[in-house]
LUMRO-22007 format. One line per 5 residues: number of its first residue (from 1); their letters; for each residue x, y, z of C-alpha. Coordinates in nm, 4 decimals. Layout:
<mitis>
NUM	A	X/Y/Z  ...
</mitis>
This chain:
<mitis>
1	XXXXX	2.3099/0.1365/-3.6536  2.4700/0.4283/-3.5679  2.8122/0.3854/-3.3108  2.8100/0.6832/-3.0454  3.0963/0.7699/-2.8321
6	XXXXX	3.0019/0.8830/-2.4822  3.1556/1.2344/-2.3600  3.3300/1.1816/-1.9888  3.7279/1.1695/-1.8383  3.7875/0.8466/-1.9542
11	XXXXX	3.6061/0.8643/-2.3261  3.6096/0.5127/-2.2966  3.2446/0.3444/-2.3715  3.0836/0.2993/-2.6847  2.6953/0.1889/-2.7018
16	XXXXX	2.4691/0.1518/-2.9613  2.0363/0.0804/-2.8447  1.7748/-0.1142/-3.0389  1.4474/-0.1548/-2.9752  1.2542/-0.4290/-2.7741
21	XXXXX	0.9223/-0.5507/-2.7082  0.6743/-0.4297/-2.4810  0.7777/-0.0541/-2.4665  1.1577/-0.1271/-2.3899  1.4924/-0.0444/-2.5429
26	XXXXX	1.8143/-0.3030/-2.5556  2.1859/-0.0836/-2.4915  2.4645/-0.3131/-2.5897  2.7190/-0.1291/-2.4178  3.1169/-0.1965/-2.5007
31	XXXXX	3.3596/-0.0829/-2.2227  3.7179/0.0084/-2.3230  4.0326/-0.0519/-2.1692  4.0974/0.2822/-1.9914  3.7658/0.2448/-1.8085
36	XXXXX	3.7980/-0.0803/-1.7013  4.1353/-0.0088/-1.5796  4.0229/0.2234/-1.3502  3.7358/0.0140/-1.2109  3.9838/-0.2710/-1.1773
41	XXXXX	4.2031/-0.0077/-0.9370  3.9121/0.0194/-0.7235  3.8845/-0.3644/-0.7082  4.2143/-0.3909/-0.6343  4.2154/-0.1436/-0.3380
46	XXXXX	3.9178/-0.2865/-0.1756  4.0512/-0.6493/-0.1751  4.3929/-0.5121/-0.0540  4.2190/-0.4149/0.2329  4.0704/-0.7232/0.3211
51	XXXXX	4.3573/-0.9246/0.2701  4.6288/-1.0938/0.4429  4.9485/-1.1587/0.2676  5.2545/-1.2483/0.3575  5.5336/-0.9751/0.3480
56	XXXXX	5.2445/-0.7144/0.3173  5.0631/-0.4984/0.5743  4.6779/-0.4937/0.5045  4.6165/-0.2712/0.1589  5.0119/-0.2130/0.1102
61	XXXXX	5.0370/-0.5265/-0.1300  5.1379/-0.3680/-0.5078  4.8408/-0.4631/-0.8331  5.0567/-0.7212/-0.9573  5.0796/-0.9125/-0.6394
66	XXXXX	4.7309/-0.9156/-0.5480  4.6088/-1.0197/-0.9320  4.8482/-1.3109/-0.8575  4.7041/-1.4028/-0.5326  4.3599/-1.3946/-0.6143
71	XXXXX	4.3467/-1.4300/-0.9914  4.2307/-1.1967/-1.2398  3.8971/-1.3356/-1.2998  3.8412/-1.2842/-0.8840  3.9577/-0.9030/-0.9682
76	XXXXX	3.7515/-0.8541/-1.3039  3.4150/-1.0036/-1.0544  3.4758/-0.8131/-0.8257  3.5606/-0.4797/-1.0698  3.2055/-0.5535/-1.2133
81	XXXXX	3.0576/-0.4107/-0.8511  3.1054/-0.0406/-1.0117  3.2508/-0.0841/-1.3549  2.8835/-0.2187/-1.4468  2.6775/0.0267/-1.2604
86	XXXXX	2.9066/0.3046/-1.3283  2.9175/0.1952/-1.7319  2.5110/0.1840/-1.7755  2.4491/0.5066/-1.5669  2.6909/0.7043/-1.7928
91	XXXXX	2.5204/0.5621/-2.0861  2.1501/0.6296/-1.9524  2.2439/0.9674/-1.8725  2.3506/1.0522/-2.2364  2.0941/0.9069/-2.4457
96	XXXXX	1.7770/1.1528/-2.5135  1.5333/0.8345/-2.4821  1.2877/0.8836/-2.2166  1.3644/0.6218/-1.9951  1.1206/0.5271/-1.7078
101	XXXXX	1.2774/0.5117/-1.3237  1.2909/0.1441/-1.3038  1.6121/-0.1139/-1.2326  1.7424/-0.1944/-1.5592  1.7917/-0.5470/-1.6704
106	XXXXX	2.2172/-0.6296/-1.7308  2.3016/-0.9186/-1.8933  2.7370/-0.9998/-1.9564  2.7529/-1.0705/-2.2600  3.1518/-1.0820/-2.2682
111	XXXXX	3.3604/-1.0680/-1.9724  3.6717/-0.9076/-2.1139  3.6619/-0.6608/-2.2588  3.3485/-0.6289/-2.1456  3.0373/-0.5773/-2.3091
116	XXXXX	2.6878/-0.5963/-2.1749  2.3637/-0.5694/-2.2750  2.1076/-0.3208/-2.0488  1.7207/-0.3531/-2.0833  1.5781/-0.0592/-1.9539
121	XXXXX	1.2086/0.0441/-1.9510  1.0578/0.3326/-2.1645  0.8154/0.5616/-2.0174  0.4512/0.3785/-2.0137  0.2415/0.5886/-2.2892
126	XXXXX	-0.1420/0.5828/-2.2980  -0.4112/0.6814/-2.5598  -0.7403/0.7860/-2.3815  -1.0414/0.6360/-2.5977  -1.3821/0.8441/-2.6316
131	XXXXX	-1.5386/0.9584/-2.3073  -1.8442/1.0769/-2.4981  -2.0963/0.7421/-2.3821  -1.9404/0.7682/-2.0140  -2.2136/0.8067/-1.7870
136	XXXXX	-2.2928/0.7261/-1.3963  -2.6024/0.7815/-1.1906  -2.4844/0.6829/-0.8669  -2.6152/0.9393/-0.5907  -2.5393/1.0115/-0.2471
141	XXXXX	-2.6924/0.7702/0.0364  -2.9622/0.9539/0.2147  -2.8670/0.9965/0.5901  -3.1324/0.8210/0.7795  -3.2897/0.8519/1.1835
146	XXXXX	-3.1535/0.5376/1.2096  -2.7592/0.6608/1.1025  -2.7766/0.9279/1.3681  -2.9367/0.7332/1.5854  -2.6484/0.4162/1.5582
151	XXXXX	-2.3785/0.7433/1.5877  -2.5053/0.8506/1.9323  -2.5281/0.4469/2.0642  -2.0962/0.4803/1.9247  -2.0788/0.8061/2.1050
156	XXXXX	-2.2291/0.6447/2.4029  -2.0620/0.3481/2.4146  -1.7601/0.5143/2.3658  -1.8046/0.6880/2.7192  -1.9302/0.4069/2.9036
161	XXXXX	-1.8390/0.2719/3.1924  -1.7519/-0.0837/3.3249  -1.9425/-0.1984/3.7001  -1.9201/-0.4975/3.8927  -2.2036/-0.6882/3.9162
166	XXXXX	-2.3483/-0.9683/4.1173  -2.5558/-1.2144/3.8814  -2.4902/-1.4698/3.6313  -2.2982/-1.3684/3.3283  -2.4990/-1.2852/2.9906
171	XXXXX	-2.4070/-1.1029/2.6460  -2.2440/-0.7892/2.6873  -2.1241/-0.8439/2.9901  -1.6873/-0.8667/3.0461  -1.5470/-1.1639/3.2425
176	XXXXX	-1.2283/-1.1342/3.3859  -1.1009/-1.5270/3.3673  -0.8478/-1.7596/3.3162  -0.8502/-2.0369/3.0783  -0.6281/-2.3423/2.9404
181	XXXXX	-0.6677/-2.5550/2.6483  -0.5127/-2.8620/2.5323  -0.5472/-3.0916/2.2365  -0.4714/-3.4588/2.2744  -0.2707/-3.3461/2.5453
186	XXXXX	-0.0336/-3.0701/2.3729  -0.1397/-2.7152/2.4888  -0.3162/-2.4780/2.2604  -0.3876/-2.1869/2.3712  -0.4170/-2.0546/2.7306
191	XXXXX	-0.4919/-1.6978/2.8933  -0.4504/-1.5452/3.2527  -0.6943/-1.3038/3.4271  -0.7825/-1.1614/3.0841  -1.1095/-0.9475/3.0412
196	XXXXX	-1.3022/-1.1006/2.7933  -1.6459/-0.9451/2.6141  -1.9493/-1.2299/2.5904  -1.9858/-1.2074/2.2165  -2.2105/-1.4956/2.0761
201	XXXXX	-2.0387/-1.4144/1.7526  -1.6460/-1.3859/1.8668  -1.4342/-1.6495/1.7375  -1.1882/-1.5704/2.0318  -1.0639/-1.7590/2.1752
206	XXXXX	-1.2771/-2.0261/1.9150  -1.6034/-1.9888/1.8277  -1.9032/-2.1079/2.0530  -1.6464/-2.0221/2.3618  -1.8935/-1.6918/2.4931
211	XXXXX	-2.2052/-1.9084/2.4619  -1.9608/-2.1702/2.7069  -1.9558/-1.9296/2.9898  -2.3024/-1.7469/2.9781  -2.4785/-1.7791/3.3286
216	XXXXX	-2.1531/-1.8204/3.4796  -2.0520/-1.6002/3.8324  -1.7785/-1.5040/4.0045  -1.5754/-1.8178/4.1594  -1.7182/-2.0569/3.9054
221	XXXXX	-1.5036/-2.3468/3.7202  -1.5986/-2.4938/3.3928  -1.4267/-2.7763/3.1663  -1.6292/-2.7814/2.7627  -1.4930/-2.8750/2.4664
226	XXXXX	-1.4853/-2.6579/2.1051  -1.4007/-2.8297/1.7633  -1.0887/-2.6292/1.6495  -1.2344/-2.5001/1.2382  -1.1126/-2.6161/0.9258
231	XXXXX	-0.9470/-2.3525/0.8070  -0.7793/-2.2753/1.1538  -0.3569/-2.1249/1.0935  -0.1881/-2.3954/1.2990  -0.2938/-2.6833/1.0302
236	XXXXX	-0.1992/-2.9527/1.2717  -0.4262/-2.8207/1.5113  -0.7294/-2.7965/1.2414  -1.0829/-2.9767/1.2722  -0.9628/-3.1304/1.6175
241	XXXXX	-1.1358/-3.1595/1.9599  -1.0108/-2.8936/2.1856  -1.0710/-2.9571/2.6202  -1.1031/-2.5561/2.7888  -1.1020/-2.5305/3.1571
246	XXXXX	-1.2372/-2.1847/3.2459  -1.2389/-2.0152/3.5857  -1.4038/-1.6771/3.6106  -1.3211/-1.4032/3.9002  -1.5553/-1.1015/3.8048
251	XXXXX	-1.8357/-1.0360/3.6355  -1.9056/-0.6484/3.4591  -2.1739/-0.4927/3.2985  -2.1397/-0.1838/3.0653  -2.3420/0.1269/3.1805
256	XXXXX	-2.4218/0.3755/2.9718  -2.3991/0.7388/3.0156  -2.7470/0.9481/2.9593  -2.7888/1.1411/2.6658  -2.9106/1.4828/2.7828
261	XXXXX	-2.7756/1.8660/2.7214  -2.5361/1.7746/3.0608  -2.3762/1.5009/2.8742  -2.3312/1.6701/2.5144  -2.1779/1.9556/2.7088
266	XXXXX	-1.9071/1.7323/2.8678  -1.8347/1.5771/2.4797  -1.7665/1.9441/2.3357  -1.7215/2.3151/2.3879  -1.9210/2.4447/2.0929
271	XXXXX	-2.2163/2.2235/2.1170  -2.4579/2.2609/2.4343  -2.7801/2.0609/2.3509  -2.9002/1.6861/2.2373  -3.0350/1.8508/1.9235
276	XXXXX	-2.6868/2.0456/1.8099  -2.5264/1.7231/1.8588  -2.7883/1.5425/1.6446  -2.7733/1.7966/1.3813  -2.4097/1.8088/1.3897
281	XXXXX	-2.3718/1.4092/1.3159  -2.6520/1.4409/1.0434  -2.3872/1.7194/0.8790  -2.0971/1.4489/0.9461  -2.2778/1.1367/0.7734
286	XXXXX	-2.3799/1.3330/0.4661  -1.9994/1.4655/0.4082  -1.9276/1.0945/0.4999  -2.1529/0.9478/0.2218  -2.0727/1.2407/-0.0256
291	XXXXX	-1.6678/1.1513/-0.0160  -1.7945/0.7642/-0.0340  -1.9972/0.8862/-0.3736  -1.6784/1.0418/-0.4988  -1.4658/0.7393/-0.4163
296	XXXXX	-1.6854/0.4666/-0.6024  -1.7345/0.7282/-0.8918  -1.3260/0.7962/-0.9260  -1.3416/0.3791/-0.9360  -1.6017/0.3545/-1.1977
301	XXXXX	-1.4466/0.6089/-1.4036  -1.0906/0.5330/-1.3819  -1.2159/0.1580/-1.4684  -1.4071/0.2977/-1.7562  -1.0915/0.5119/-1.9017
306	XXXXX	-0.8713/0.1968/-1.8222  -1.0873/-0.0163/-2.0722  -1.1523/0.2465/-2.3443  -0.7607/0.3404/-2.3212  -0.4389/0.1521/-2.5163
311	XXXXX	-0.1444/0.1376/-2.2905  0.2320/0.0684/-2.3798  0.3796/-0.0208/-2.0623  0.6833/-0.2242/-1.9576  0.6358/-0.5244/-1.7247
316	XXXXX	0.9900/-0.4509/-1.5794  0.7780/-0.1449/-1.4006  0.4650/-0.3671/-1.3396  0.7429/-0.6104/-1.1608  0.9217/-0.3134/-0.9714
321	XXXXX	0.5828/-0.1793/-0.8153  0.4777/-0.4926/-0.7284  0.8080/-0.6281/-0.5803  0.7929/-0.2466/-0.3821  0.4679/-0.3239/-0.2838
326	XXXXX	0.5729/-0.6863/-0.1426  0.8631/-0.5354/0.0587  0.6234/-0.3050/0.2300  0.3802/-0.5162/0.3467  0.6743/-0.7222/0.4870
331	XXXXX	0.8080/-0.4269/0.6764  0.4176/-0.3954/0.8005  0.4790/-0.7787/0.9484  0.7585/-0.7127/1.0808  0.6544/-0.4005/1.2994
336	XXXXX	0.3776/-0.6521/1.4342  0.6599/-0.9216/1.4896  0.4459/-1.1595/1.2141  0.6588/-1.3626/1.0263  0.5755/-1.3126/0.6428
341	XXXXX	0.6202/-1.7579/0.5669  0.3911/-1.7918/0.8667  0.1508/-1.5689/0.6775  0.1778/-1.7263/0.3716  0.1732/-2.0738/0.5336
346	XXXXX	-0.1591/-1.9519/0.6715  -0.3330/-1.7917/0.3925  -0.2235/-2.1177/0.1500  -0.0202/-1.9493/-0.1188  0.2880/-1.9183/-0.2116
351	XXXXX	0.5484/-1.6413/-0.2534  0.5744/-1.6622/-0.6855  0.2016/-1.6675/-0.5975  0.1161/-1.3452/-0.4058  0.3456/-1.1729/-0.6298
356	XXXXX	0.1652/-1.2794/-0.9572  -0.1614/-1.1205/-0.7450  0.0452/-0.7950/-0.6598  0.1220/-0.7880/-1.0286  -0.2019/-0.7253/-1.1196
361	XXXXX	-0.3050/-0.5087/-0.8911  -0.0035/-0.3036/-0.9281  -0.1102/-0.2660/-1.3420  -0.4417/-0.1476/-1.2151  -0.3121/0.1110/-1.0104
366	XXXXX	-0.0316/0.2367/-1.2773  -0.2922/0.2561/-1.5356  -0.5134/0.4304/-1.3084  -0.1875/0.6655/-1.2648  -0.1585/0.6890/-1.6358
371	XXXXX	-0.5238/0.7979/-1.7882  -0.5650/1.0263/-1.5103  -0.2512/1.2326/-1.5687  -0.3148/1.2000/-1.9241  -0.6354/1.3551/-1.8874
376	XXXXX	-0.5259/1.6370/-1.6962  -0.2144/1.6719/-1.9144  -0.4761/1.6919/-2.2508  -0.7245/1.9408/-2.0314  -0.4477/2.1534/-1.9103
381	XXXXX	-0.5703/2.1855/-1.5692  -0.3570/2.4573/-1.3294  -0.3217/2.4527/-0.9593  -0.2395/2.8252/-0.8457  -0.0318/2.8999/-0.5544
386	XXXXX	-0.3704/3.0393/-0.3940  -0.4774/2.7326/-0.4709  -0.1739/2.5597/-0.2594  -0.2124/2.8171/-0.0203  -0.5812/2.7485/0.0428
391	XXXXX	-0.5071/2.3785/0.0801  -0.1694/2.4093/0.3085  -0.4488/2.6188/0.5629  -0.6726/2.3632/0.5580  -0.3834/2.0910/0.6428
396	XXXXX	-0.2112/2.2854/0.9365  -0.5673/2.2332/1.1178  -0.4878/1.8626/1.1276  -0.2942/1.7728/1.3699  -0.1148/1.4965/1.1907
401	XXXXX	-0.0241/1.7916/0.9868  0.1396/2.0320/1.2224  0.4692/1.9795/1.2205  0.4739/1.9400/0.8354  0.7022/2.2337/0.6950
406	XXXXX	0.4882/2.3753/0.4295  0.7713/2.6480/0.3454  0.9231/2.3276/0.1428  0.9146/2.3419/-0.2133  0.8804/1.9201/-0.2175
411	XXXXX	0.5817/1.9390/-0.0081  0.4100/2.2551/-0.1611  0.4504/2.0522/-0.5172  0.3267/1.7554/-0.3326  0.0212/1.9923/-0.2611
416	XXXXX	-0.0035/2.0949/-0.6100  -0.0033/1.7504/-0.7534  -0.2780/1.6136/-0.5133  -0.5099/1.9260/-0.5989  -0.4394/1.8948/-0.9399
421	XXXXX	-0.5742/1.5275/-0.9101  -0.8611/1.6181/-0.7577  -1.0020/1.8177/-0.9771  -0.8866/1.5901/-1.2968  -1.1738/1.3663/-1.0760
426	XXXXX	-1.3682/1.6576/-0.9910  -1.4116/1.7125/-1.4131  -1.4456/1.3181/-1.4658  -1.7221/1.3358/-1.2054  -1.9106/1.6637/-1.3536
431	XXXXX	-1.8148/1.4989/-1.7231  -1.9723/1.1648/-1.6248  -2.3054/1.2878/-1.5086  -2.3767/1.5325/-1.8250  -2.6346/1.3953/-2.0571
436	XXXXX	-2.5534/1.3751/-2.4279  -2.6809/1.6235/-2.7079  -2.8197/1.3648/-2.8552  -3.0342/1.2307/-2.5323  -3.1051/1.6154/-2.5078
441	XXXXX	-3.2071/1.6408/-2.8477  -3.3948/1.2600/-2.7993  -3.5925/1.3950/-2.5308  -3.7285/1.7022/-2.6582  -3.8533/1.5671/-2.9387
446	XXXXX	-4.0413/1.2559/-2.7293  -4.1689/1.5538/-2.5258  -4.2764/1.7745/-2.8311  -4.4556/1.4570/-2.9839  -4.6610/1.4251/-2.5848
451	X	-4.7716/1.7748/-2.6812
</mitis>
C-alpha cells in the first residue's frame, strides 16, 4: 500500500487508507515528531495557565518545569485535544475519497509517537431498480356536503361565545370549579377555579370525571371516586382508587353565532354571502385532499423505489441522524420544561431503546433522501431562476415568510433544491399513474376481439 506524505508547514504526517465494511474507509494515520511538538506547546500553554506553582506566576512556568509537574503522559492527554483533531482533518482534507459529513471514528492505536486509526464514512451510493411495473390508483377524496358543512360548525365555533346560565350543568357546557384529589391519603392532583369543558370522552382530569358533575349548578359540592388507569405516568399511582371533592361556581353555555351574509361579512373582506363562503371552503377541502393525494403517493413511491433500490450506506451516518434526531426532540422537552427520563419512564422504554427505533426511522428517511436525488440526478431535472423567482413570490405572501431575505444566495439554493424535489415527485407521480405498452397493447386487442 502506497505511503503518502501530506503537504502543510510542518510536513509531518504520513497516512496510508484501506478499505472497510459497510461503505467505509480505515486511515491509519502516523504523526511525526515536529507535529506533535507543536501540539504539545499548545498543551503546555493551556495548563500553564491553569496552574499554580511555586516560584511561578500563572502561565510564566518554562516546558520543562511544567512536564515535570504534571508528567508527560498528563501533557501528551491533554496534547491529544488538537493534535488528534488537527492530524485527521489535515488528512481528510487531502485524500480525493468522497467522504460523507459524518464524525469519524478515532481509535489510539500508539500513544507516542502517535498513530491512530480514523473510520470515516463514504458517501451512501444507491442503484435505482426498474420503475417500469410501478403503478398507483389512489385518487383524490371527493369533497362532500357534509365536509363543508363540519367547516362552517369549526368556523362557528370558532366565533362563539361563552354565557352564564342558570340550570343544571350538561355536555358542552364549561364549569368554572375547584377540585382536590387524594389517594390513600397522598394528594394527586388538585385544580383552582379552572374552566373546565363537560366532555363525556375527556380523560382530564381522569376519565368518567365530566359524567361526575353533569346536572350540577352553581354553589354545588360533590365528593366521587375514579379508578386511576393502568397505564396512568405516575406508576405508583396506577389502577388505584382516587376520592375528588368538586365545588362548582358557574355554569356556561356556548352560543353560537348565526350564519347569514351579516356574519360572513364580519369573517372577511372579499367574501359577502353564505354561498361565497361555502364555495370558497369547497375550493379549500379539494386543495386540502389533493396535497393529502400527493403526500400518500410521494410515500408509496418512495417506499416502492426504497425496495426495488440497493443501497451502500454507512451505519456511522444512520447513528449520526438518529443521535441528531434524539438531541432535538430533547431540546423540544426541554422548551416544555418535560424531563426526557420522565418521558421515557412513562412511555416504558429505554434510552439504547428509543435510539434503536430512531435508527430505523432515520434509514428510512436517508434512503428516501437517496433514490429521490438519484432520480433527479439520472433525469436531469433544472430549476430556473424564474423558477426560484416564481416560488420566492409566492413565499413573501406568507407571513412566516416576510422577513426571510430572499436576496441570499443560501436561501435562493434552498428554493432551488425544494422545487427541484418537487417535481422529481411531480414525475414519480405522472410516471406512476401511466399504463404500460403492454396493458395498452393488452387492451386493444381484448377490445378488437369484443368487436
Amino acid at each position: 500500500m502506497e505511503v503518502k506524505k501530506l503537504t502543510n508547514s510542518l510536513n509531518d504526517i504520513k497516512f496510508t487508507h484501506e478499505d472497510d465494511k459497510d461503505n467505509q474507509v480505515i486511515f491509519h494515520i502516523s504523526v511525526g515528531e515536529k507535529f506533535t511538538d507543536n501540539h504539545l506547546k499548545i498543551a503546555y500553554k493551556k495548563i500553564a495557565n491553569r496552574l499554580n506553582i511555586p516560584g511561578f506566576r500563572k502561565g510564566k512556568a518554562p516546558y520543562k518545569i511544567v512536564e515535570q509537574f504534571v508528567g508527560r503522559e498528563y501533557l501528551m492527554e491533554e496534547s491529544f485535544e488538537t493534535m488528534i483533531p488537527k492530524a485527521v482533518g489535515d488528512v481528510l482534507q487531502n485524500t480525493e475519497i468522497s467522504i460523507a459529513n459524518t464524525t469519524p471514528r478515532v481509535s489510539i492505536i500508539e500513544r507516542e509517537p502517535l498513530k491512530i486509526d480514523a473510520t470515516v464514512a463514504l458517501i451512501p451510493t444507491v442503484k435505482i431498480g426498474s420503475l417500469a411495473k410501478m403503478r398507483f390508483t389512489d385518487k383524490a377524496v371527493s369533497t362532500t356536503k357534509k365536509d363543508i358543512d363540519d367547516q362552517i360548525t369549526q368556523i362557528l365555533d370558532s366565533q362563539s361565545k361563552w354565557e352564564d346560565v342558570e340550570r343544571k350543568s350538561k355536555y358542552g357546557d364549561t364549569v368554572n370549579l375547584t377540585y382536590k384529589s387524594s389517594i390513600d391519603g397522598e394528594e394527586f392532583v388538585t385544580s383552582d377555579k379552572s374552566d373546565h369543558i363537560i366532555d363525556e370522552n375527556s380523560s382530564n382530569p381522569l376519565l368518567g370525571f365530566s359524567p361526575k358533575i353533569i346536572g350540577l349548578v352553581p354553589g354545588d359540592k360533590k365528593s366521587f371516586t375514579l379508578k386511576v388507569p393502568k397505564d396512568y405516568f405516575e406508576k405508583k399511582f396506577a389502577e388505584k382508587e382516587s376520592l375528588f371533592e368538586v365545588e362548582i361556581f358557574s355554569v356556561k353555555e356556548k352560543i353560537l353565532p348565526k350564519l347569514d351574509d351579516k356574519f360572513v361579512v364580519s369573517l372577511s373582506q372579499d367574501i359577502s354571502t353564505v354561498k361565497e363562503l361555502k364555495d370558497r371552503i369547497k375550493q379549500s377541502l379539494k386543495l386540502r385532499s389533493e396535497e393529502n393525494l400527493k403526500r400518500i403517493l410521494e410515500d408509496k413511491i418512495l417506499d416502492y423505489m426504497i425496495e426495488n433500490s440497493k443501497f451502500e450506506i454507512s451505519p456511522m451516518i444512520i447513528e449520526q441522524s438518529a443521535n441528531n434526531s434524539m438531541e432535538e426532540q430533547e431540546k423540544q422537552f426541554s422548551q416544555y420544561n418535560i424531563n426526557y427520563e420522565q418521558y421515557l419512564s412513562g412511555v416504558g422504554k429505554s434510552r439504547d431503546e428509543i435510539l434503536e427505533e430512531t435508527k430505523k426511522t432515520s434509514e428510512i428517511n436517508i434512503k428516501k433522501m437517496l433514490v429521490l436525488e438519484e432520480y433527479i440526478k439520472n433525469k436531469k431535472i433544472k430549476v430556473t431562476d424564474k423558477d426560484i423567482d416564481k416560488e420566492i413570490d409566492l413565499l413573501k405572501t406568507n407571513p412566516q415568510y416576510q422577513t426571510m431575505d430572499f436576496t441570499s444566495d443560501n436561501i435562493r439554493e434552498s428554493v432551488r433544491e425544494n422545487i427541484k424535489r418537487q417535481k422529481g415527485i411531480n414525475d414519480l407521480i405522472s410516471l406512476s399513474k401511466k399504463k404500460s405498452t403492454s396493458t395498452t397493447k393488452k387492451s386493444k386487442k381484448v377490445s378488437k376481439g369484443n368487436e
